[in-house]
C-alpha positions as CSV (number, residue, x, y, z in Angstrom):
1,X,-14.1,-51.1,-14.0
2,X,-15.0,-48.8,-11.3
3,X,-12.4,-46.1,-10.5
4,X,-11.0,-46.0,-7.0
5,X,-11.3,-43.1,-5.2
6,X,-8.1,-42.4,-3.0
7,X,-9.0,-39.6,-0.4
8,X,-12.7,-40.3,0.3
9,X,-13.4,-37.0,1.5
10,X,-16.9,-37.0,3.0
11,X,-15.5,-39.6,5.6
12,X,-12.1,-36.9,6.5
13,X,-15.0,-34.0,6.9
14,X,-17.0,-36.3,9.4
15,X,-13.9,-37.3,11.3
16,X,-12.9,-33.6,11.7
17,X,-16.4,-32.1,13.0
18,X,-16.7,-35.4,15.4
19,X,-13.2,-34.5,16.6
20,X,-13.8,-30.7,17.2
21,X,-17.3,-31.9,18.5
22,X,-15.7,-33.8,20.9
23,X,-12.8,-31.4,21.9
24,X,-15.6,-29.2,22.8
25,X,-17.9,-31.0,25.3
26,X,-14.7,-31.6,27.1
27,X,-14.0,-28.6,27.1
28,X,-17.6,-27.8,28.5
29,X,-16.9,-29.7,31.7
30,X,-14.8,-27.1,33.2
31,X,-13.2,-23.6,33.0
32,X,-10.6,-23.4,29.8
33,X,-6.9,-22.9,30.9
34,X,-4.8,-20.8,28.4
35,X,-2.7,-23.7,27.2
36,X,-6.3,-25.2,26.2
37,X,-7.6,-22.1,24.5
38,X,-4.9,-22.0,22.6
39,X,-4.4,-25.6,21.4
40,X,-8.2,-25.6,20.6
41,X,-7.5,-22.7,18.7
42,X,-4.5,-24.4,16.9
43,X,-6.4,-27.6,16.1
44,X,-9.3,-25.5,14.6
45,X,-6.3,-23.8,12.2
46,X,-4.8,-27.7,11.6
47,X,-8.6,-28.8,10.9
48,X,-9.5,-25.6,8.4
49,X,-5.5,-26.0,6.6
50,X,-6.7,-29.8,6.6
51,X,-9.8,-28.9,4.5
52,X,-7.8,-26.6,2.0
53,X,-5.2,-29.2,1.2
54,X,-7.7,-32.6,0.1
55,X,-6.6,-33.3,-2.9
56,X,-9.2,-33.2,-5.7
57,X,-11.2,-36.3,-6.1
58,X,-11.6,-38.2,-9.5
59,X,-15.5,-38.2,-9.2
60,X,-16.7,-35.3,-10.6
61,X,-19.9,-34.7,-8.0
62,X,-18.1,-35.3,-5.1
63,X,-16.2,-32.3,-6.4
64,X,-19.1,-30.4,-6.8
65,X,-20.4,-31.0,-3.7
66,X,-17.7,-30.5,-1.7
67,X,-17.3,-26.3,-3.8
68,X,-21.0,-25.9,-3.0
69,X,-20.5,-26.5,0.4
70,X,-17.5,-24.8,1.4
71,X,-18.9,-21.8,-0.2
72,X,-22.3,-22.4,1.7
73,X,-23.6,-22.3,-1.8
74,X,-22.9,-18.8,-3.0
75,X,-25.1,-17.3,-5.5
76,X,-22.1,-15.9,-7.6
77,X,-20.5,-19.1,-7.8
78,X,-22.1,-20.7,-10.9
79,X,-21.6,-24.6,-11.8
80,X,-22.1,-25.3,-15.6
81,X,-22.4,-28.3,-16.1
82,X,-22.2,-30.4,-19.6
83,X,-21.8,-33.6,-21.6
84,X,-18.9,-34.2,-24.6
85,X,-18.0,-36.6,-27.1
86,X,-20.5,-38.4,-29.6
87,X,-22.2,-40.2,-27.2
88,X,-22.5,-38.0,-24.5
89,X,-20.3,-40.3,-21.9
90,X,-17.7,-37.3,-20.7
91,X,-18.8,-35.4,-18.2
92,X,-17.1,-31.7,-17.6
93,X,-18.4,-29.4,-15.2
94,X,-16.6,-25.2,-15.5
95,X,-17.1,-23.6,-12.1
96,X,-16.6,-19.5,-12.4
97,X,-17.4,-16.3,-9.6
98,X,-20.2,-14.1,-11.5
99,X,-18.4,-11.0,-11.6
100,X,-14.8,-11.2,-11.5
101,X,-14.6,-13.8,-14.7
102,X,-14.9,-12.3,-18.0
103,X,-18.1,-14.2,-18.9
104,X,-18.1,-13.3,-22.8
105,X,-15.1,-14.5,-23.3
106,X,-15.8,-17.7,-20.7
107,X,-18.8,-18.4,-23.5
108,X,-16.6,-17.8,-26.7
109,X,-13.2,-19.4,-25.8
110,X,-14.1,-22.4,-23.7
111,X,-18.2,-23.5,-23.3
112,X,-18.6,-23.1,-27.2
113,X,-15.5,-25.3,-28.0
114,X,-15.8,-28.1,-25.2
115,X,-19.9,-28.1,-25.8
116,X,-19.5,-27.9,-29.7
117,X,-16.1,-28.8,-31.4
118,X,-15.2,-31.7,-28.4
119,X,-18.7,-33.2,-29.2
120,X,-18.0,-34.5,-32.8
121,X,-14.2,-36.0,-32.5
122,X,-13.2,-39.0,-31.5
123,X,-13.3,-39.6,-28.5
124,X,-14.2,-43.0,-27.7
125,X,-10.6,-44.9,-27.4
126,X,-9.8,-42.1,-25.0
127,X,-13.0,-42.8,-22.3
128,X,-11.4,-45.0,-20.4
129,X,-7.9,-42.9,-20.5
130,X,-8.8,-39.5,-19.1
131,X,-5.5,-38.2,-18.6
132,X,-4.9,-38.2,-22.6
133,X,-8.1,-36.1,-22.4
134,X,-6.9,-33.8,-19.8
135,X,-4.0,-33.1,-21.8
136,X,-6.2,-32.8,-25.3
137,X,-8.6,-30.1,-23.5
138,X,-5.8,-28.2,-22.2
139,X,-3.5,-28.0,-25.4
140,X,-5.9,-28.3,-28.2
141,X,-9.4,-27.0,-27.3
142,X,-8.9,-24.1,-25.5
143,X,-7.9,-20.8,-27.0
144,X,-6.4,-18.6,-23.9
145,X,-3.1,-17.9,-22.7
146,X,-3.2,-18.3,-18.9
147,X,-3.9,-22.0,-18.2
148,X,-2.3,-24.1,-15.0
149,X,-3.0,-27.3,-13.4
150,X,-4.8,-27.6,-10.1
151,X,-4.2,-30.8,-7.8
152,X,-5.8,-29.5,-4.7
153,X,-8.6,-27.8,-3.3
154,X,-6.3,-24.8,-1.5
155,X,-5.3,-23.9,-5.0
156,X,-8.7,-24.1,-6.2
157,X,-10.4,-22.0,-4.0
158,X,-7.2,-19.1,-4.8
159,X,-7.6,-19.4,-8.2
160,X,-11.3,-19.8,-8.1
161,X,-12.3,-17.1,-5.7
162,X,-9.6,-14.4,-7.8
163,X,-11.4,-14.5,-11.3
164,X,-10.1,-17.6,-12.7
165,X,-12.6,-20.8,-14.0
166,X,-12.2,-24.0,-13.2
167,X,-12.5,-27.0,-15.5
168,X,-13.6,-29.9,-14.4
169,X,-13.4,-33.6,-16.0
170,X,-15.5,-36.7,-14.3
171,X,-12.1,-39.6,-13.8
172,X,-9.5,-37.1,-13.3
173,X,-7.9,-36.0,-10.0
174,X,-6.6,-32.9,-12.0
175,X,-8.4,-29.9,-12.5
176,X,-7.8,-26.6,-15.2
177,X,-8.0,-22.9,-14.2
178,X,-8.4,-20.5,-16.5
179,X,-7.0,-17.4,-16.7
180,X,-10.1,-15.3,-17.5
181,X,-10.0,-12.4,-15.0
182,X,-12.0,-9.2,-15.4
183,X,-13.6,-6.9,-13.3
184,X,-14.9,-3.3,-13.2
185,X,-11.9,-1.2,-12.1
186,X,-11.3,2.5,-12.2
187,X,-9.6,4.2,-15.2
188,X,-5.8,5.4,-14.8
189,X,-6.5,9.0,-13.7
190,X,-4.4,12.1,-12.6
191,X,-2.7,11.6,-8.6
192,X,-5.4,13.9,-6.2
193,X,-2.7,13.7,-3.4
194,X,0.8,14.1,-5.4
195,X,-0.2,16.8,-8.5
196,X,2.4,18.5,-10.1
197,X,2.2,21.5,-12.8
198,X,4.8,19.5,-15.4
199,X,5.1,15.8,-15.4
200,X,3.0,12.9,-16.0
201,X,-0.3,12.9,-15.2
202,X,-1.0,9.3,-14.8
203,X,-1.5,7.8,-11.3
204,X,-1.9,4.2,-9.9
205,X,-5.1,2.5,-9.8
206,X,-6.5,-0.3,-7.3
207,X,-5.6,-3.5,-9.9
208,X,-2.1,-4.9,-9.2
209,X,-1.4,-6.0,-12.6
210,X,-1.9,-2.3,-14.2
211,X,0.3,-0.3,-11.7
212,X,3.1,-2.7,-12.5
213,X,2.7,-2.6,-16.0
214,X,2.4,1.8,-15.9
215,X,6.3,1.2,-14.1
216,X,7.2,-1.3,-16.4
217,X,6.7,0.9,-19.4
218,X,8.8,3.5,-17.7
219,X,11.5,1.0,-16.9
220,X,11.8,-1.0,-20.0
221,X,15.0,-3.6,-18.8
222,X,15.3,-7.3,-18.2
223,X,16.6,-6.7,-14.8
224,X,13.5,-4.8,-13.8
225,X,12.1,-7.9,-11.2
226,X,8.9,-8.5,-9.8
227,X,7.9,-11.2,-6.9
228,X,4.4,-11.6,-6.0
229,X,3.0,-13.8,-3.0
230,X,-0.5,-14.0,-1.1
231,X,-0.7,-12.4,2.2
232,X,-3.8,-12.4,4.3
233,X,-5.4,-16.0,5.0
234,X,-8.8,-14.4,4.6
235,X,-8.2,-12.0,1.8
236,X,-4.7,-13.7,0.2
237,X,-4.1,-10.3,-0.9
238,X,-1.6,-10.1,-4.4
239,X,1.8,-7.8,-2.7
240,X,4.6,-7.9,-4.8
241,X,8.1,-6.5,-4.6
242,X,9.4,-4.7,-7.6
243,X,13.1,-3.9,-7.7
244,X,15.9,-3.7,-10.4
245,X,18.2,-6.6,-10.1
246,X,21.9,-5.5,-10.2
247,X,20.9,-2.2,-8.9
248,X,19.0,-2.9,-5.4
249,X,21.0,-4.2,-2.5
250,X,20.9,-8.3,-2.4
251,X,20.2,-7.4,1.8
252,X,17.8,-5.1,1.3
253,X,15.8,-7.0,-0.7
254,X,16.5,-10.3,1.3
255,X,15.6,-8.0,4.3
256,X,12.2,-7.5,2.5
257,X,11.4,-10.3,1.5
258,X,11.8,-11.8,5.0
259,X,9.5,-9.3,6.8
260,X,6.9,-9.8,4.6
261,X,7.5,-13.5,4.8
262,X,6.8,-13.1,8.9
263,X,3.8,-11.8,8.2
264,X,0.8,-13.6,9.6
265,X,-2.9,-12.1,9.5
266,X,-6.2,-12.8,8.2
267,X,-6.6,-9.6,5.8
268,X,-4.5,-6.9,4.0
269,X,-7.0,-4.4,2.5
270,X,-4.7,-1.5,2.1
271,X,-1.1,-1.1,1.5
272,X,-1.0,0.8,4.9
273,X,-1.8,-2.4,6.6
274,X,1.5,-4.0,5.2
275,X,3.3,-0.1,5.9
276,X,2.6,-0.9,9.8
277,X,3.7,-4.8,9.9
278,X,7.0,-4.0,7.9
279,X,8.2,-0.4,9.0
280,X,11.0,-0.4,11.5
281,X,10.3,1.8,14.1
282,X,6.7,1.4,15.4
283,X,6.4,4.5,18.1
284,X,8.1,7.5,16.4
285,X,6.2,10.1,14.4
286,X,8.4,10.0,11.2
287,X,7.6,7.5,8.7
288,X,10.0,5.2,7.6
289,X,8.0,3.9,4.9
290,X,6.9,6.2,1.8
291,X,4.4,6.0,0.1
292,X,2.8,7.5,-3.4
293,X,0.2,7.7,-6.4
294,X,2.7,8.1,-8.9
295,X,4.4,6.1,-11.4
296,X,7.1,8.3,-12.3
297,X,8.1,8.8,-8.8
298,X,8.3,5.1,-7.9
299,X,10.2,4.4,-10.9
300,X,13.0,6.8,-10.4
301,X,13.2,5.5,-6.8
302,X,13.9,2.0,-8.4
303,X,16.8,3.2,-10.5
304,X,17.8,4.8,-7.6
305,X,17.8,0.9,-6.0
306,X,14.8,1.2,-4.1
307,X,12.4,-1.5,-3.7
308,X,8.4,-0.9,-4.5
309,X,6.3,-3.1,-2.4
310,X,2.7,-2.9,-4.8
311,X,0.0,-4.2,-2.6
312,X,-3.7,-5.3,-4.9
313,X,-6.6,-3.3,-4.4
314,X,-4.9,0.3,-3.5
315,X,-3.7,2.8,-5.7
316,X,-0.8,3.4,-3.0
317,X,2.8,1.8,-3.3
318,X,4.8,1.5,-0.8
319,X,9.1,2.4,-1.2
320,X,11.7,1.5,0.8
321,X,14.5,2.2,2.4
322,X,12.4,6.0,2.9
323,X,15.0,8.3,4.1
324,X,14.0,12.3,5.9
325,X,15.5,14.2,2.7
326,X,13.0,11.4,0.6
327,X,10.1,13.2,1.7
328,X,10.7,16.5,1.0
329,X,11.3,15.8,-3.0
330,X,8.3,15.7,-5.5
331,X,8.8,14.1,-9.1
332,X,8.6,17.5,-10.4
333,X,12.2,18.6,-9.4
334,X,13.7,16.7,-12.2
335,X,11.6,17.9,-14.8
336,X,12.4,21.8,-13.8
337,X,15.7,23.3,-14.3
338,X,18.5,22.4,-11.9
339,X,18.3,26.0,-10.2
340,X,14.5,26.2,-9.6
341,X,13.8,22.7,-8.5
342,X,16.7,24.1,-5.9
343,X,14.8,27.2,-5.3
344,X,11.5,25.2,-4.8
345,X,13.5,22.7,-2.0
346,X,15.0,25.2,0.2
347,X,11.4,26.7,0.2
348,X,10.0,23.6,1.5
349,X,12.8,22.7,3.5
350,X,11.8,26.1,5.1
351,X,7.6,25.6,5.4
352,X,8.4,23.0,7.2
353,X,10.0,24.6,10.3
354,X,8.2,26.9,9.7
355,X,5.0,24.5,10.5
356,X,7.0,23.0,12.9
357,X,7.9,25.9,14.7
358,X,5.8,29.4,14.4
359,X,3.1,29.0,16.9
360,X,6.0,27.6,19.4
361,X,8.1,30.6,18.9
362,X,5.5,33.0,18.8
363,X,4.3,31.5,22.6
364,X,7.9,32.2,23.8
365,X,8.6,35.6,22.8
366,X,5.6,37.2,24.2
367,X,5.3,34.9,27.3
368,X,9.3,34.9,28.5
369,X,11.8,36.9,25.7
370,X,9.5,40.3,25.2
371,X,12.6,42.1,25.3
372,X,13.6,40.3,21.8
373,X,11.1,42.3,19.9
374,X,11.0,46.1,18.7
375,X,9.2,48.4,21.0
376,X,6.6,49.1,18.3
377,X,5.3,45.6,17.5
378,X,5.7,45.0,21.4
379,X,3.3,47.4,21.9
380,X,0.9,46.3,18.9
381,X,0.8,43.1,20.4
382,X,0.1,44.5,23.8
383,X,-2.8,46.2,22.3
384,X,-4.2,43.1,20.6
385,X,-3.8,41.3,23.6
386,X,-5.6,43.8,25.9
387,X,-9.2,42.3,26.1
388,X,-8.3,38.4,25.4
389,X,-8.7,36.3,28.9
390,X,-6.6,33.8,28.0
391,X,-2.6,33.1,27.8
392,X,-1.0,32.8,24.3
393,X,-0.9,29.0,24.7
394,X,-4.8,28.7,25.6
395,X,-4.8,30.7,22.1
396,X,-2.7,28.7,20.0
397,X,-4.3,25.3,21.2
398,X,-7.7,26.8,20.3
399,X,-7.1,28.2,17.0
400,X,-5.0,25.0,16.3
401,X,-7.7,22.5,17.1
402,X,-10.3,24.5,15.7
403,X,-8.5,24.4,12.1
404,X,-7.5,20.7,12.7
405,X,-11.4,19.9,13.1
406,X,-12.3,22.0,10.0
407,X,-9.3,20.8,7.9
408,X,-10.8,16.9,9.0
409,X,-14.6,18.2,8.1
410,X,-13.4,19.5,4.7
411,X,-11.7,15.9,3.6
412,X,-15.2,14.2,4.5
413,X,-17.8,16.1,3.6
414,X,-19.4,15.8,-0.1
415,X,-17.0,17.6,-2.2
416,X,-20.0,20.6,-4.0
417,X,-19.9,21.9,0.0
418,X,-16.2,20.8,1.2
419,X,-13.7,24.0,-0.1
420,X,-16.8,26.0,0.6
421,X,-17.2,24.8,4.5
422,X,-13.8,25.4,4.9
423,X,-13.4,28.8,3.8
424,X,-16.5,29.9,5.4
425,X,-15.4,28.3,8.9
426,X,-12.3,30.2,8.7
427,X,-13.0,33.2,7.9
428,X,-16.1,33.7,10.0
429,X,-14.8,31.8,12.9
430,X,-11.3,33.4,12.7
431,X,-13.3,37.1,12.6
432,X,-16.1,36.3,14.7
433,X,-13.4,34.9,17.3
434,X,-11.5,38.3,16.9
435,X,-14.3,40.7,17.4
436,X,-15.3,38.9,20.7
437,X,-12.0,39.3,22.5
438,X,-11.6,35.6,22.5
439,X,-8.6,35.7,20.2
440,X,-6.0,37.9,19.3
441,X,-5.5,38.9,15.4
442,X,-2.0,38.2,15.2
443,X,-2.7,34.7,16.9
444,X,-4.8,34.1,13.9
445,X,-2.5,35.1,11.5
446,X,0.6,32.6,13.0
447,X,-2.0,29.6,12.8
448,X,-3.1,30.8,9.2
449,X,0.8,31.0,8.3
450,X,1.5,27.5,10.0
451,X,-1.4,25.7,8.5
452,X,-0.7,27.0,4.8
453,X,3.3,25.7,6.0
454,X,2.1,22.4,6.1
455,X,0.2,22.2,2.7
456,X,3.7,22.5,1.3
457,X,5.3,19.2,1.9
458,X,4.8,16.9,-0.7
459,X,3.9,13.6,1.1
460,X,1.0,13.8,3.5
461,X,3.0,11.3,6.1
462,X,5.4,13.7,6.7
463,X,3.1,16.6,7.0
464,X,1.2,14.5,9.6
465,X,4.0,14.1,11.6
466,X,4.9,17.9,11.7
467,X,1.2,18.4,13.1
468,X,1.7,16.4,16.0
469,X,5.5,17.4,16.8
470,X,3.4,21.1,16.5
471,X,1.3,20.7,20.1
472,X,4.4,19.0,21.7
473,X,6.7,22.5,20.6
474,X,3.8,24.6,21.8
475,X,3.9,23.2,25.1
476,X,7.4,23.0,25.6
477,X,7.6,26.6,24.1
478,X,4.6,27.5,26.9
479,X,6.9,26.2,29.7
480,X,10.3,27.0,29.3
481,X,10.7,29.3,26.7
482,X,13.3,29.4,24.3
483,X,15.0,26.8,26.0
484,X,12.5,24.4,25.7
485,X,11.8,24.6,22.1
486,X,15.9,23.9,21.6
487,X,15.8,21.4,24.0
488,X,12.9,19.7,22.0
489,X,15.0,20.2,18.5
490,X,18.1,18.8,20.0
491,X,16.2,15.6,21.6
492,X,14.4,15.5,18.0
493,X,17.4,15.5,16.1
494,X,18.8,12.9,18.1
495,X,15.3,10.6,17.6
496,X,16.1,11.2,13.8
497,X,19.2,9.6,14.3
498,X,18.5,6.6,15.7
499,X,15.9,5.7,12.9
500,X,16.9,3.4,10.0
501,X,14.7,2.5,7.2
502,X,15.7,-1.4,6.7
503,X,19.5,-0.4,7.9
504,X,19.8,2.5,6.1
505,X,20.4,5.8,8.5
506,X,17.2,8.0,8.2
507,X,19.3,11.3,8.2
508,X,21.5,9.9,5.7
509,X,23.0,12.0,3.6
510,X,23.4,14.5,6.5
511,X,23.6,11.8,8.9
512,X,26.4,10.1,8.3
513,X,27.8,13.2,6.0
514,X,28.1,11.9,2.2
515,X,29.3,14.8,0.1
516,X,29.0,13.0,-3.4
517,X,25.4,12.5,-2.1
518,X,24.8,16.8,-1.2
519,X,23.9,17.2,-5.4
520,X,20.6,15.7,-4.1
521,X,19.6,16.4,-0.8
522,X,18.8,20.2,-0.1
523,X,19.9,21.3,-3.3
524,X,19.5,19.6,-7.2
525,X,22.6,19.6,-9.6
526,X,22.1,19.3,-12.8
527,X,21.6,15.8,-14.5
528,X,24.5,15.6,-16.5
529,X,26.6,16.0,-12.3
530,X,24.1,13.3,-11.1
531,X,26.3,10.5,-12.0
532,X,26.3,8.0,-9.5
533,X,23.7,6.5,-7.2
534,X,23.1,7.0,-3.7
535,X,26.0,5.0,-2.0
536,X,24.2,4.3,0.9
537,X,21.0,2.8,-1.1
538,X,22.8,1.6,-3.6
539,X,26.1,-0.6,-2.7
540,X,26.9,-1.6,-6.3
541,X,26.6,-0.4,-9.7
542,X,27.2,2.8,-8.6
543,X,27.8,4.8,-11.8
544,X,24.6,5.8,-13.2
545,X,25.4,8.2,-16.1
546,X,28.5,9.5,-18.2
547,X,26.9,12.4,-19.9
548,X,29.8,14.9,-20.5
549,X,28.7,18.9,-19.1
550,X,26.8,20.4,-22.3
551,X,29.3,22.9,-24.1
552,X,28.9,25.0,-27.1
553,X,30.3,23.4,-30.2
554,X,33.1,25.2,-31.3
């Protein structure tokens, strides 16, 4: 008895292109309105979801033919064909990408038992029944752990397209993916933007699975939770949300979950694509999403109750809520002692107004306050000064674009010539730029001081940030003084507090004032005194530690 097919799919694919056919020699008849672009541009999504949904047909070439042409008959996608049982009357087909399926393992663990072991049973009361045969492949005769059903074409294609192979059987509407990923991925290495003298020297790497697992050996609890979803209808790009259950806020990660829900776009290829769609404040300078290389650092944000947002492909992961005081800390300040990791934070918490700042208040003094300095350096500078034709702000913008442009030359030439560019254009340009009266020498020592400044922060974001808010304070500083470079802290301060990173206040815990939240802003108390979370990160479970002060045993 012949089977039935139920979806006769050739006949749904000729229906679809007459109807877009159609749609678009009337469409040809006269100018398009925007109501009709966009409706043609919603039926062409309705016809292309259409296509991913058929269900999979119970004869095995339609199948076929229906992967070879929606893949317009790539050459990595390989069809392997075969026959089973004693007389040959099963046909099975395994469909695989060359290239992201582990094909040794493809040939040991699947083609060698369904070509050889399947071919001598018994298998002739079951020809007619092929779901007792689906069920038989998929529990007895293949060795793997990853195995899931597959009813439709959408799922295929995800599955297919990721790694995984397909298995195929002529008279069922079911097919069997195979968990048999593997490609060629870089090695877990040492960070290149987040190093640290002690700590871990492990860093993320551009496959999903491995960066979890490097937290998840860190953070060895039940509780520790991880959601992963497809973004990207092009790419359908693995993100997933790591956070510790009990520890997180419910909103926060209900808040998360929901943005990245909304999101609606045809590729994510970087973790900075998803940075941009879920940050909350699109026009300000100051991230509100942090980002890092590190393990270790993305773990302790998670007992903290953070949330890790782990996007496939980039060695990046995202945090969140990222708060001002987040981005001046570096893993490395809990693996020092309580009073140098201080020592080390007030010293960046100064580099960076002093980045911020020293070209700005250098402008000001010597074009409006020259009364403020001594008589002696006065009268240096004068002398510096003498033979340069241009104010101090012409200077500053010069010498400040000049090391921008090298410092953006350095990152992307070859490495072997890179440091060496670099050193060379500053020291020759800064010299040859002094003995031609075009700059003044203390000009080029504020820039040098301000640019080695901004090397000190610890997340390139923030130090970004700082570089533009520079040329705004120079200008400012350039036309009113003193007055303008207060002005532009006072209306900075007040930008900072009208961030929030997913509710949270960005100044927080200066903004609203926390005092049991001060052991680990500007200054680091001891471990066995960081007891308790932060409260405004962390709304329950609180109490993090009840290790008593160490005292010497009597």
């Amino acid at each position: 008895m012949k089977t039935r097919i139920p979806i006769p799919i050739k006949k749904l694919l000729q229906d679809k292109q007459d109807e877009k056919l159609k749609k678009q020699q009337n469409n040809q008849s006269g100018p398009q309105s925007q109501d009709q672009i966009q409706e043609q541009a919603q039926d062409q999504n309705q016809s292309s979801q259409a296509q991913k949904s058929i269900n999979i047909s119970l004869n095995l070439k339609e199948n076929i033919d229906y992967i070879k042409k929606t893949v317009g008959n790539s050459s990595d996608i390989v069809i392997r064909e075969f026959q089973a049982g004693q007389n040959g009357e099963i046909k099975i087909a395994v469909i695989f990408t060359d290239g992201l399926t582990n094909s040794a393992e493809l040939q040991d663990f699947v083609l060698n038992t369904l070509m050889f072991e399947i071919r001598n049973a018994e298998l002739d009361s079951m020809v007619f029944d092929r779901s007792n045969l689906f069920n038989l492949i998929k529990t007895h005769s293949l060795p793997v752990s990853g195995i899931s059903d597959i009813n439709d074409f959408q799922k295929l294609f995800l599955n297919l397209l990721s790694g995984d192979s397909i298995l195929f059987i002529d008279g069922c509407s079911q097919a069997i993916s195979i968990s048999l990923r593997y490609w060629a991925d870089r090695g877990v290495e040492e960070p290149s933007s987040q190093t640290v003298v002690r700590g871990p020297k492990d860093g993320f790497t551009e496959t999903l699975r491995k960066n979890t697992a490097l937290v998840r050996r860190r953070i060895k609890d039940p509780n520790l939770w991880i959601d992963t979803q497809q973004i990207g209808t092009k790419t359908q790009t693995d993100v997933a949300i790591m956070y510790l259950k009990g520890v997180a806020n419910d909103k926060t990660v209900a808040e998360v979950q929901s943005r990245l829900n909304q999101i609606s776009i045809d590729a994510i290829l970087e973790s900075g694509y998803i940075e941009e769609l879920i940050q909350d404040e699109t026009y300000s300078p100051f991230p509100t999403v942090y980002n890092t290389e590190r393990p270790d650092a993305v773990a302790g944000a998670i007992l903290e109750g953070r949330i890790a947002i782990f996007v496939d492909g980039t060695p990046f992961v995202l945090v969140v809520p990222a708060l001002f005081v987040h981005f001046l800390q570096a893993s490395e300040d809990y693996y020092q002692r309580a009073d140098i990791a201080t020592l080390i934070r007030l010293l960046r918490y100064f580099s960076f107004f002093l980045a911020l700042l020293t070209p700005s208040l250098f402008i000001a003094v010597t074009t409006f306050h020259q009364e403020m300095l001594p008589t002696q350096l006065l009268i240096s500078l004068a002398s510096q000064r003498e033979g340069v034709p241009f104010p101090a702000l012409v200077e500053a913008l010069m010498m400040e674009l000049t090391f921008e442009i090298l410092r953006e030359a350095g990152v992307r030439l070859p490495r072997a010539v890179g440091s060496s560019i670099s050193i060379v254009g500053a020291l020759v340009i800064g010299q040859a730029a002094v003995e031609a009266g075009i700059i003044s020498a203390s000009m080029v020592i504020i820039v040098s001081l301000t640019a080695i400044s901004s090397f000190v922060s610890p997340n390139f974001n923030m130090s970004i940030s700082v570089r533009i808010l520079r040329f705004l304070f120079m200008l400012l500083a350039a036309s009113f003084g003193l007055f303008g470079i207060i002005l532009g802290l006072i209306v900075m301060v007040l930008h900072l507090n009208s961030l929030r990173s997913f509710g949270v206040p960005y100044l927080a815990p200066f903004a609203p004032f926390i005092l049991k939240d001060q052991k680990d802003s500007i200054i680091r108390m001891p471990h066995w005194s960081l007891f308790s979370r932060p409260r405004l990160i962390s709304q329950k479970n609180i109490k993090r530690e009840d290790t008593p002060s160490p005292k010497p045993s009597n």
